[in-house]
VOTORTOR-449736 format. One record per residue (C-alpha): residue in one letter; chain; x, y, z. Coordinates in steps of 0.001 Angstrom, whole numbers, plus 500000, padded with zeros to 6 digits. Last residue first. Layout:
N
R   rest   kette        x        y        z
R      A       A        X        Y        Z
...
//
This chain:
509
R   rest   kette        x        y        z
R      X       A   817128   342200   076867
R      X       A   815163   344794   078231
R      X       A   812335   346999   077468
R      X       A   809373   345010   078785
R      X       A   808385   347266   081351
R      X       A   810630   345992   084375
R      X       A   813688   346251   081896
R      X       A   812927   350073   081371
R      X       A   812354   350302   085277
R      X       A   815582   348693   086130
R      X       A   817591   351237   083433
R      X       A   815269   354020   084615
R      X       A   815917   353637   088740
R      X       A   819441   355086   088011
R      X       A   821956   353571   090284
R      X       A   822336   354200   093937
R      X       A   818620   353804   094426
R      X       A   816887   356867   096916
R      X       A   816748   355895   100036
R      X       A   812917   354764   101439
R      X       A   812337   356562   104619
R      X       A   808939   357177   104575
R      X       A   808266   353880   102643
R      X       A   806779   351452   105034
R      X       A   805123   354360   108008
R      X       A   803268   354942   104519
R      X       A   800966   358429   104450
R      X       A   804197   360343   103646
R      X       A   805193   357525   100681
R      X       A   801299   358459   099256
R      X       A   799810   355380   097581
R      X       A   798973   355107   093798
R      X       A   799101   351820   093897
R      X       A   800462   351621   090537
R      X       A   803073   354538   091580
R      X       A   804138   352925   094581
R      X       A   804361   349338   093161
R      X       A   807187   351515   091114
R      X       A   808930   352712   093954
R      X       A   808775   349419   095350
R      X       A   810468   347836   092431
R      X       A   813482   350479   092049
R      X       A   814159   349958   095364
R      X       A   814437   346296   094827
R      X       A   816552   346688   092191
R      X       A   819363   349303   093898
R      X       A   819780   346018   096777
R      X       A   820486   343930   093791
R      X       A   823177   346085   092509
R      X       A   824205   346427   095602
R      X       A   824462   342405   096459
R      X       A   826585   342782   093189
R      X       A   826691   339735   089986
R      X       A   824627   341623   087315
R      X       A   823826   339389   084228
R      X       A   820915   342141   083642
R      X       A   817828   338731   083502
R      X       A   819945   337822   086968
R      X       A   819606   340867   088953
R      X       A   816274   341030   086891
R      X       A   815387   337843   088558
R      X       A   817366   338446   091949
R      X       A   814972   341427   092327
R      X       A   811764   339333   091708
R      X       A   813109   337307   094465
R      X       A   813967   340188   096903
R      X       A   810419   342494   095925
R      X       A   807773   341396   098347
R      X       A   810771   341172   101341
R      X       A   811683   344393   100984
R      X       A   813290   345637   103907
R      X       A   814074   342196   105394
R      X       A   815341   340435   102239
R      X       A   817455   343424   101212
R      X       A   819319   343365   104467
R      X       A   819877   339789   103517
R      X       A   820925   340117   100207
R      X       A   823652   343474   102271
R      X       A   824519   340715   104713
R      X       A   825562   338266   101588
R      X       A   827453   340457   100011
R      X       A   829417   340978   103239
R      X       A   829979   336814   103599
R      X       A   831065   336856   100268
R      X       A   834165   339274   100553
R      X       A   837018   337339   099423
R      X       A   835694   334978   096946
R      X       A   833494   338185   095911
R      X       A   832560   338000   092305
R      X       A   832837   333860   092039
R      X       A   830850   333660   095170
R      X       A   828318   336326   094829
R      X       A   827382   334238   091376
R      X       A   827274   330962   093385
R      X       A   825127   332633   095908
R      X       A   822946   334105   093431
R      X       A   822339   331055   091324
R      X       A   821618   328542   094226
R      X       A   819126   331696   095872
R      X       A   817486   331210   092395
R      X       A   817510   327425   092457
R      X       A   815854   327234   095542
R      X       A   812896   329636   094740
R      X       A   810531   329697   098342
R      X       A   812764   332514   099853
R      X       A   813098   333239   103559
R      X       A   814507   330293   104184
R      X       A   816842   329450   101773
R      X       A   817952   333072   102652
R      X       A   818376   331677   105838
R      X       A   820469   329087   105166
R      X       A   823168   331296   103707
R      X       A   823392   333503   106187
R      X       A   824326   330851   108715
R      X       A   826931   329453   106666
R      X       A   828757   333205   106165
R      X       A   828580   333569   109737
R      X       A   829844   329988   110874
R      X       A   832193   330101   107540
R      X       A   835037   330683   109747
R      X       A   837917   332119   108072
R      X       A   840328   329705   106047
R      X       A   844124   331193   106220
R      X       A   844991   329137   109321
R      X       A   843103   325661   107388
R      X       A   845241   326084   104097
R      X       A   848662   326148   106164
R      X       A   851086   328183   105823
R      X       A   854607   329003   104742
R      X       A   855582   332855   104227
R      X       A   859229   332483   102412
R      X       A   862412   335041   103126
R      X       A   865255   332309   103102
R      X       A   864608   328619   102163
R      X       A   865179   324979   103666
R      X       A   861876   325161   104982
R      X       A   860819   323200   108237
R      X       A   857457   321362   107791
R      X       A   855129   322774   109556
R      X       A   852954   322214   112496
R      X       A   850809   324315   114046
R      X       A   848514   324774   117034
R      X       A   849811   321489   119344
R      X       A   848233   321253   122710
R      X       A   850416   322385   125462
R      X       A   853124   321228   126985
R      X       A   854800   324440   126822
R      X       A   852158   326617   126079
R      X       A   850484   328403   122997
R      X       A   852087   325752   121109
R      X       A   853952   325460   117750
R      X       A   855896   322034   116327
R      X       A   858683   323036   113371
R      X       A   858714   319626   111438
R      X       A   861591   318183   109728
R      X       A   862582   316909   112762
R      X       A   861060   317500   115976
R      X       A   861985   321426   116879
R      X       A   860231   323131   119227
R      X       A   858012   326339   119715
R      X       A   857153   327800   122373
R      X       A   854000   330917   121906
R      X       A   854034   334485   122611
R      X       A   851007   337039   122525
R      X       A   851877   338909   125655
R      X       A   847975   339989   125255
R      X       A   846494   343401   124762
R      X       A   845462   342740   121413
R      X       A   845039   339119   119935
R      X       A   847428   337126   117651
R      X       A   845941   333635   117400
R      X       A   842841   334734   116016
R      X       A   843781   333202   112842
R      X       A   845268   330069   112879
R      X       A   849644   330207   113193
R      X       A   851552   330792   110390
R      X       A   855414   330209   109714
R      X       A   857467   333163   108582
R      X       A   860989   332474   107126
R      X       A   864654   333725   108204
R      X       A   865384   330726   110749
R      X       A   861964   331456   112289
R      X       A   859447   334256   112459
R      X       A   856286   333633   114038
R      X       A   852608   334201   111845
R      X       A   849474   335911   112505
R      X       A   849430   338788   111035
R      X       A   849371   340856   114225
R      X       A   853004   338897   115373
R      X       A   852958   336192   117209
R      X       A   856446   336384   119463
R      X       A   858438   333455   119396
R      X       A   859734   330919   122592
R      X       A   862225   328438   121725
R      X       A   862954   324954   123446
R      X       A   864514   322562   121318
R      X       A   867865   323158   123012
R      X       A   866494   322193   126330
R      X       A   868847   323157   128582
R      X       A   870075   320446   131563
R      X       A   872015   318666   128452
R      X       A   873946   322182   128244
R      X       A   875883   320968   131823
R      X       A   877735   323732   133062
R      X       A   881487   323267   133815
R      X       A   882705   323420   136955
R      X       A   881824   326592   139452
R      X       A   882202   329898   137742
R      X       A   884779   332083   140427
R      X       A   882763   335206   140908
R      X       A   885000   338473   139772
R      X       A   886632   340885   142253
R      X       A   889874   338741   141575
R      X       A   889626   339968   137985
R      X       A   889184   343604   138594
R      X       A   892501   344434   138819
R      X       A   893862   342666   135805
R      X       A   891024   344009   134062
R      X       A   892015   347788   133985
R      X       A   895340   346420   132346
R      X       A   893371   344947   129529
R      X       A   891023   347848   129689
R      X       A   894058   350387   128625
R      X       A   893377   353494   130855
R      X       A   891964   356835   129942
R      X       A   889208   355749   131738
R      X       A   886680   357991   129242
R      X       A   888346   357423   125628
R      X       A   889947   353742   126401
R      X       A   893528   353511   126376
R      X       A   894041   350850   123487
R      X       A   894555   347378   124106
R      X       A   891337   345649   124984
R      X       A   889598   346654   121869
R      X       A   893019   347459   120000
R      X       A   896113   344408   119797
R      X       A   894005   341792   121940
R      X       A   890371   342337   120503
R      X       A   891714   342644   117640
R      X       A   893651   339281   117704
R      X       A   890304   337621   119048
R      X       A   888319   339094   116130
R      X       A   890722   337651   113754
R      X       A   889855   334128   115107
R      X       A   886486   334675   114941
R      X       A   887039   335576   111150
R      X       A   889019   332587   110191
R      X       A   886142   330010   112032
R      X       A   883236   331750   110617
R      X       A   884449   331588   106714
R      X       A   885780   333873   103992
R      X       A   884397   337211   105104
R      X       A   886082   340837   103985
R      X       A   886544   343549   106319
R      X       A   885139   346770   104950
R      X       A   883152   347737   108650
R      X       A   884153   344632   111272
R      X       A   886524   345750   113220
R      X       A   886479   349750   113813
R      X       A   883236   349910   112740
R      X       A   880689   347054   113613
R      X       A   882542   346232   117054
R      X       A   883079   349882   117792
R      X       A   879265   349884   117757
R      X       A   878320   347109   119457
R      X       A   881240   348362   122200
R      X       A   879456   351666   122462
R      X       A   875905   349877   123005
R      X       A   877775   347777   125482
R      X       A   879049   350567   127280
R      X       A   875530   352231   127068
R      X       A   873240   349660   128795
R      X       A   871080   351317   130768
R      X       A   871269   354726   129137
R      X       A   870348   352521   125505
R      X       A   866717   352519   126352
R      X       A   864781   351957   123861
R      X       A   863376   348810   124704
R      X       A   863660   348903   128648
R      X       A   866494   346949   130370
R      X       A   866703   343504   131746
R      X       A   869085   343308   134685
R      X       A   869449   339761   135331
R      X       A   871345   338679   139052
R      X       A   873513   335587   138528
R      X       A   872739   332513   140283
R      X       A   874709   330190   137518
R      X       A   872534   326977   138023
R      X       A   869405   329450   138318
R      X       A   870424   331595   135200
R      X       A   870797   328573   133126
R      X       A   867131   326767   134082
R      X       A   865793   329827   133404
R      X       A   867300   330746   130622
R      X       A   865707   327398   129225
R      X       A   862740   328229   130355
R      X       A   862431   331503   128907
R      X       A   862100   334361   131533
R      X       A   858964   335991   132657
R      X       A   860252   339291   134328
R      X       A   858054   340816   136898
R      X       A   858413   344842   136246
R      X       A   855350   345435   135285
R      X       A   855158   342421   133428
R      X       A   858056   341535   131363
R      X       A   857601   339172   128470
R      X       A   859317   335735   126952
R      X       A   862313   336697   128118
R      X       A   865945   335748   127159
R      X       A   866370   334555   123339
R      X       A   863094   336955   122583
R      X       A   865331   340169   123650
R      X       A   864693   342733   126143
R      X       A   868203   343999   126521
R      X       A   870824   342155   128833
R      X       A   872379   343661   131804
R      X       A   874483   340929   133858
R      X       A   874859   341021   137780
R      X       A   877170   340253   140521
R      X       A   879599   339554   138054
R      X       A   881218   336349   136704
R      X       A   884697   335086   136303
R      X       A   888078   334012   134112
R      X       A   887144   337023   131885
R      X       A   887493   334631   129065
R      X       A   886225   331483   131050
R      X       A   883256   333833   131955
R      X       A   882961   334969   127423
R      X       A   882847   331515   126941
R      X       A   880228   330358   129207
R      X       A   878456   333584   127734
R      X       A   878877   332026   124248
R      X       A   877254   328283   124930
R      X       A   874363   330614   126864
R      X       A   873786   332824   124281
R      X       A   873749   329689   121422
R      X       A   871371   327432   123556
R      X       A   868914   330675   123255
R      X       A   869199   331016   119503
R      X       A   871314   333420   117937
R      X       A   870747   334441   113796
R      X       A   872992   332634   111403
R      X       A   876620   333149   110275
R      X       A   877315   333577   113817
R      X       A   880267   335286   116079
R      X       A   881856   335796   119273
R      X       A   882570   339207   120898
R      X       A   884651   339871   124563
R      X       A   885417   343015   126300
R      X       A   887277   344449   128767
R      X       A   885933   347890   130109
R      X       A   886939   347307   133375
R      X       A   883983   348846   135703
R      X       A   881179   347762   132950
R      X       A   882514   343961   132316
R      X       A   881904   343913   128540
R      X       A   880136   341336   126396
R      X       A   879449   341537   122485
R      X       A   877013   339151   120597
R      X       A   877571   338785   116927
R      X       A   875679   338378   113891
R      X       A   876949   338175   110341
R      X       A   875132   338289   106789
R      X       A   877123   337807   103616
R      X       A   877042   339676   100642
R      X       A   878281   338067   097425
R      X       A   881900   337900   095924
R      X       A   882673   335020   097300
R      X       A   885363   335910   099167
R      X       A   882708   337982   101221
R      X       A   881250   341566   100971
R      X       A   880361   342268   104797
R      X       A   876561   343025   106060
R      X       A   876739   344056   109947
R      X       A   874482   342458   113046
R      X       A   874363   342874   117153
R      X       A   873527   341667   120235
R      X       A   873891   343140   123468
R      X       A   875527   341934   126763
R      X       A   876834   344475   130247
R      X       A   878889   343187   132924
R      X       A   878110   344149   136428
R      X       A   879609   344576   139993
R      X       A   882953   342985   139762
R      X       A   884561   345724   140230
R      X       A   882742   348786   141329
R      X       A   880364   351065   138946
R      X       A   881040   353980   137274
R      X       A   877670   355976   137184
R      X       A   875529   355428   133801
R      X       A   876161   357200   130177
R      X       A   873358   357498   127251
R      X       A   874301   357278   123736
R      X       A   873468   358980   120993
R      X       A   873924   357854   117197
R      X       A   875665   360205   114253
R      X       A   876695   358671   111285
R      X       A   879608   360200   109682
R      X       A   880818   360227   106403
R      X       A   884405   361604   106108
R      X       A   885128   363895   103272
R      X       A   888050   362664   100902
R      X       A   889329   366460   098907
R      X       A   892262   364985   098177
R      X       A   894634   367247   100199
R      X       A   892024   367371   103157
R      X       A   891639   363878   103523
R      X       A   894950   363020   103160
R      X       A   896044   365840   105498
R      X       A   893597   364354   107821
R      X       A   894771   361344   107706
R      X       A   898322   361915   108857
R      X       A   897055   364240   111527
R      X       A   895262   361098   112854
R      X       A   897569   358693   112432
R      X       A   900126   360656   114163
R      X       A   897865   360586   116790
R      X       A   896941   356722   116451
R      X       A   900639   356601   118000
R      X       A   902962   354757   115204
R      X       A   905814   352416   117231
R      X       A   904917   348963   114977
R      X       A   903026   348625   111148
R      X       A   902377   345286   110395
R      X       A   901216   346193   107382
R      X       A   898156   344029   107299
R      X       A   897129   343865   111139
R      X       A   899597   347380   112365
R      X       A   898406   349704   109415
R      X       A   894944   347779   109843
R      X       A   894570   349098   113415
R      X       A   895785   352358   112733
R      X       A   893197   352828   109550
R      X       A   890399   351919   112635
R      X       A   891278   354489   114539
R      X       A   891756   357160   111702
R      X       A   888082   356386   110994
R      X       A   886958   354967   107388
R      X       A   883187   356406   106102
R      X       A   885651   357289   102624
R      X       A   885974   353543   102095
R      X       A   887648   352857   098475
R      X       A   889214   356030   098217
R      X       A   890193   356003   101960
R      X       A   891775   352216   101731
R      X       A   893279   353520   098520
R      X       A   895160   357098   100366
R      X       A   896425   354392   103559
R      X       A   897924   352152   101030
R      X       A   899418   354379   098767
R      X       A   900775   356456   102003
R      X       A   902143   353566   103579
R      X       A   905961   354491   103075
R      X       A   904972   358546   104160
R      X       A   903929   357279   107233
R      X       A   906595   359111   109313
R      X       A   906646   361845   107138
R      X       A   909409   363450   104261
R      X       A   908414   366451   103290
R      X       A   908034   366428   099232
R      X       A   904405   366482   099189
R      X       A   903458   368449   102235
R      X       A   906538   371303   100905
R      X       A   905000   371618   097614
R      X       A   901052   371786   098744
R      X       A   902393   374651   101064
R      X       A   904197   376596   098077
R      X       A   901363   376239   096089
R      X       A   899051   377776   099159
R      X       A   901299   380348   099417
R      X       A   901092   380997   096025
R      X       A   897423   381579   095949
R      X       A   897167   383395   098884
R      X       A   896976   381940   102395
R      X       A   894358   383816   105042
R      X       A   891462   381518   103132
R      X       A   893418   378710   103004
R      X       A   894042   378637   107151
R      X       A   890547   379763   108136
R      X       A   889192   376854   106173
R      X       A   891512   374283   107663
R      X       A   890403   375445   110908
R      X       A   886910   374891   110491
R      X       A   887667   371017   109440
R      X       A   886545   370184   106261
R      X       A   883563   368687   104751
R      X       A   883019   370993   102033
R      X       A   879396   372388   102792
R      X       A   880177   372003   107205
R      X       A   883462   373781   107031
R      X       A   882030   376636   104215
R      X       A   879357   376918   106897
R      X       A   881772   377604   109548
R      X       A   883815   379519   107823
R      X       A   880843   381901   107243
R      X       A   879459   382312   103668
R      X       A   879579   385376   101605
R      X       A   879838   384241   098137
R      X       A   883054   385298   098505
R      X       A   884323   383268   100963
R      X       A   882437   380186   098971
R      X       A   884627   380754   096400
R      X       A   888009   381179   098435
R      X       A   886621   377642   100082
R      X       A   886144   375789   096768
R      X       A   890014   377134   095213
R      X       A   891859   375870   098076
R      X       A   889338   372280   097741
R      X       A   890417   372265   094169
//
């Protein structure tokens, strides 16, 4: 099929390297079947099936895994051929060219997802090592999806990496717990450690002035290691551990199948061993493993073991967002109103005092919110009182329509009316009734009467009435709106001043 594709394309009169892109295909696979005639291309199938080939044993299971996950890479097929199959003495180039053929012969394009990277200066050993987060959905034993999030660490001269995983998102005790682990894996710390802005490190960075969490804080002291924080963004900063983040998701973790934390950790490790630090990497051209046993000694020895009862694990910092909630364990918790405001770093602590989730704007500071921790995924929980504007405004309008108005029970009616209409918007309806009260202040109660005598329930509708009202004391007095400083700018009624005026002479209901 794909032979006859490309000689159809040909002569449609596209260019080998369009037919390359449309089909998926390498260019010079195209220029090869389109110089072949058809039985030179039957005689070329023949001899690819029946020569015998290296991998020609695992060709079942190397053809399903592509069937089932056309996005694979040729790297990542030569790590399973040697993890399930325990395939031995096969270079990823023969691999490759294996692959391709597969590819090629049953028409199995390769998705690709393209993402840029930025590259910084080789640096010397023991200078830096480089730490980014990251997350993948797997199908698990279960049969459901399952959610996984990992944190990758690489010293930036060697190239030798170490990832550890969750089931749950990181919290600040968790990052430090892990980083011990990835030193002892190392067997050392670097001068300095790039991180990305995250919430589990800083709570802001002010022109340049970095405002750590206090538990980092207390870490980074007792480990006096330099922190490079980069910019959101900016991936040139940190690029070998945005490569490894992404080597991570798709040469180990892409089409693997979850069964529990411990298992898969474990499998990580072995990968890590046979192909992250094993294989020659694409720039060094040098297997990190070996690259590390020379840049080990330039490593910091890490003094004893550090003492996580010095952290306090039930300190978290979480950024407010506009709506005014935080964002914990999956669910959104609110905070009052007014609590997010523009302009500000517009973070608050937050700590844990079973079942309750305790919010501050400061660390000892007086307590904001406090929730009851929800066992659930995806849920807004609030409180009544952070959703309940003030009613200053709304209270003070209120009272001075009693005011202004001698008929109680008619400013009781209209309220209550506005109320039921506009639970959300009273307080407007009630500036435009008391707009109407100062312009027309002759006409606003016999204007809630018909309001109320036409079952109408808008402040618009009532502000259209007492228009409607003055224009007609105009005509009885006969006055001249030019000659009236009152009326010279009187708007004409939204509505049709004939349905108030018909009521208003003894036509209505």
């Amino acid at each position: 099929m794909i032979y006859h594709e490309i000689h159809q394309l040909k002569k449609e009169g596209f260019t080998n390297s369009a037919i390359s892109r449309k089909l998926g295909v390498s260019r010079n696979t195209v220029i090869e079947y389109v110089g072949m005639s058809v039985e030179e291309f039957m005689t070329f199938v023949h001899s690819m099936q029946t020569r015998e080939k290296k991998l020609d044993p695992y060709r079942d299971h190397i053809l399903g895994w592509l069937q089932e996950h056309n996005d694979l890479s040729s790297a990542q097929i030569h790590d399973w051929l040697q993890e399930k199959l325990n395939v031995q003495n096969v270079s990823e180039g023969t691999v490759r060219n294996y692959v391709k053929e597969l590819r090629e012969l049953y028409h199995i394009p390769k998705q690709v997802l393209a993402r840029k990277f930025g590259a910084i200066p080789e640096l010397p050993m023991g200078k830096q090592m480089q730490v980014d987060f990251g997350e993948i959905k797997v199908r698990s034993t279960m049969g459901n999806t399952a959610k996984l999030y990992f944190v990758g660490f690489i010293l930036s001269h060697s190239r030798f990496k170490y990832v550890e995983w969750l089931d749950r998102p990181f919290r600040t005790e968790d990052l430090i717990h892990m980083q011990e682990n990835a030193f002892r894996y190392f067997g050392g710390i670097t001068e300095e450690i790039v991180y990305d802005q995250d919430r589990l490190l800083a709570v802001s960075e002010n022109a340049g002035d970095l405002i750590l969490t206090a538990a980092f804080t207390k870490y980074q002291k007792t480990r006096e290691f330099k922190v490079y924080l980069c910019r959101k963004a900016d991936p040139q900063s940190k690029g070998k551990v945005e490569q490894l983040v992404k080597y991570v998701k798709h040469n180990f973790a892409k089409n693997r199948t979850f069964d529990n934390l411990g298992d898969w950790q474990s499998s990580c490790i072995k990968w890590l061993e046979r192909t992250g630090n094993y294989k020659k990497h694409h720039n060094t051209k040098k297997r990190p493993v070996e690259m590390h046993a020379l840049e080990k000694p330039h490593l910091q020895k890490v003094s004893g073991t550090y003492i996580f009862e010095n952290v306090s694990s039930h300190s978290i910092t979480r950024k407010v967002h506009k709506d005014n909630v935080i964002r914990y364990e999956g669910n959104r918790y609110s905070v009052p109103l007014g609590t997010f405001k523009n302009g500000h770093h517009n973070h608050v602590y937050v700590q844990i005092e079973e079942p309750y989730l305790v919010i501050r704007p400061e660390r000892n500071g007086q307590v904001i919110a406090k929730h009851i921790i929800s066992s659930d995924k995806g849920s807004v929980i609030t409180l009544p009182e952070h959703r309940e504007r003030s009613r200053t405004k709304r209270d003070s309008l209120i009272r001075q329509l009693y005011q202004d108005l001698s008929d109680e029970d008619l400013v009781t009616w209209l309220v209550k009316v506005l109320l039921v209409q506009y639970p959300r918007h009273l307080t407007d309806q009630l500036k435009v009734v008391s707009e109407v009260s100062k312009r027309y202040p002759d006409s606003i109660e016999e204007a809630i009467r018909t309001m109320k005598k036409l079952q109408m329930k808008s402040a618009h509708e009532l502000r259209d009435i007492a228009i409607s009202l003055e224009i007609e004391k105009q005509k009885q007095t006969k006055l001249i709106g030019i000659e009236n400083e009152r009326y010279k700018n009187l708007a004409a009624p939204e509505r049709k001043e004939d349905i108030y005026l018909h009521v208003l002479q003894g036509g209505g209901k």
